[in-house]
N, C-alpha and C positions, 0 to 999 in steps of 0.2 A: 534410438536417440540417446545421446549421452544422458547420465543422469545428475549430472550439476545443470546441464541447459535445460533439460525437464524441471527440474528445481526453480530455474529462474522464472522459465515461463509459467510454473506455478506461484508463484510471485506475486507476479506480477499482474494476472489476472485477476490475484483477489487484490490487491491497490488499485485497479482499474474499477473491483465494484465497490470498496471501500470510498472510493472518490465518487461514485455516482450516487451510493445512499447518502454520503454527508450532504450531498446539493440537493437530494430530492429533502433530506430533512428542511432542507433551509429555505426550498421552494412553499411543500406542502405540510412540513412538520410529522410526516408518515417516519418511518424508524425512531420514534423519541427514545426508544428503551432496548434497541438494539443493542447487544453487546458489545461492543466495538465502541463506544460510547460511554461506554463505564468507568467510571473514576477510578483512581489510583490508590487511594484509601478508602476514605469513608464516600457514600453520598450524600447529598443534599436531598434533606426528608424538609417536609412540612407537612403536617396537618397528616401522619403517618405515611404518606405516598412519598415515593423517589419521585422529585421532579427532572427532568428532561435537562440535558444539557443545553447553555444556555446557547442560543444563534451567534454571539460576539466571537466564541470559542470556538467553534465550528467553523466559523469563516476564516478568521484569523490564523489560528492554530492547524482545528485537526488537518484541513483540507490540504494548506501548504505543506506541513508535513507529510503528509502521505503523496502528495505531488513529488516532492523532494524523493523522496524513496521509490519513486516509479523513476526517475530520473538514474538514479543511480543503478536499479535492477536493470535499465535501459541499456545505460554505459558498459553493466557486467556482460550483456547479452550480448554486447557487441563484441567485447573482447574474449568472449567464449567462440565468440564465431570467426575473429582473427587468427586466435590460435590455433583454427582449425584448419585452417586456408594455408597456415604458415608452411614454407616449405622451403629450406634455405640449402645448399651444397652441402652441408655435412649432414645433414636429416635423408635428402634425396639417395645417397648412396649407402644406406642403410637397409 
């Protein structure tokens, strides 16, 4: 297998479980402290614990985001497979 399409499909798979812990957080609150979840600078302590990212964010944000980038590793995958198929009169007599 190529290894850009191996690449995508590794991708990809992990956006598909990156999509499924953010719903199961937002179902059962199970991953609060996953890594993937983690802030960009500091966290938000209280009472010395990291608290949990908040559900607004999660719904909002992470999930469409990484929706969005399964769409596009989507798109890539397709034209990694286009260009595979392509087979034009000057390629052919090669």
């Amino acid at each position: 297998m190529d290894p850009k399409k191996k690449a995508v499909l590794r991708r990809i798979k992990h956006l598909e479980e990156a999509i499924a812990i953010g719903r199961a957080y937002l179902e059962s609150g199970t991953y609060a402290h996953w890594f993937g979840f983690r802030p960009l600078f500091i966290p938000k302590m209280r009472g010395g614990k990291r608290l949990p990212p908040h559900t607004d964010w999660v719904r909002n944000v992470y999930i469409p985001g990484m929706e969005r980038a399964l769409g596009q590793a989507e798109k890539a995958l397709e034209r990694l497979d286009a260009s595979a198929r392509h087979v034009c009169s000057r390629c052919a007599g090669e």
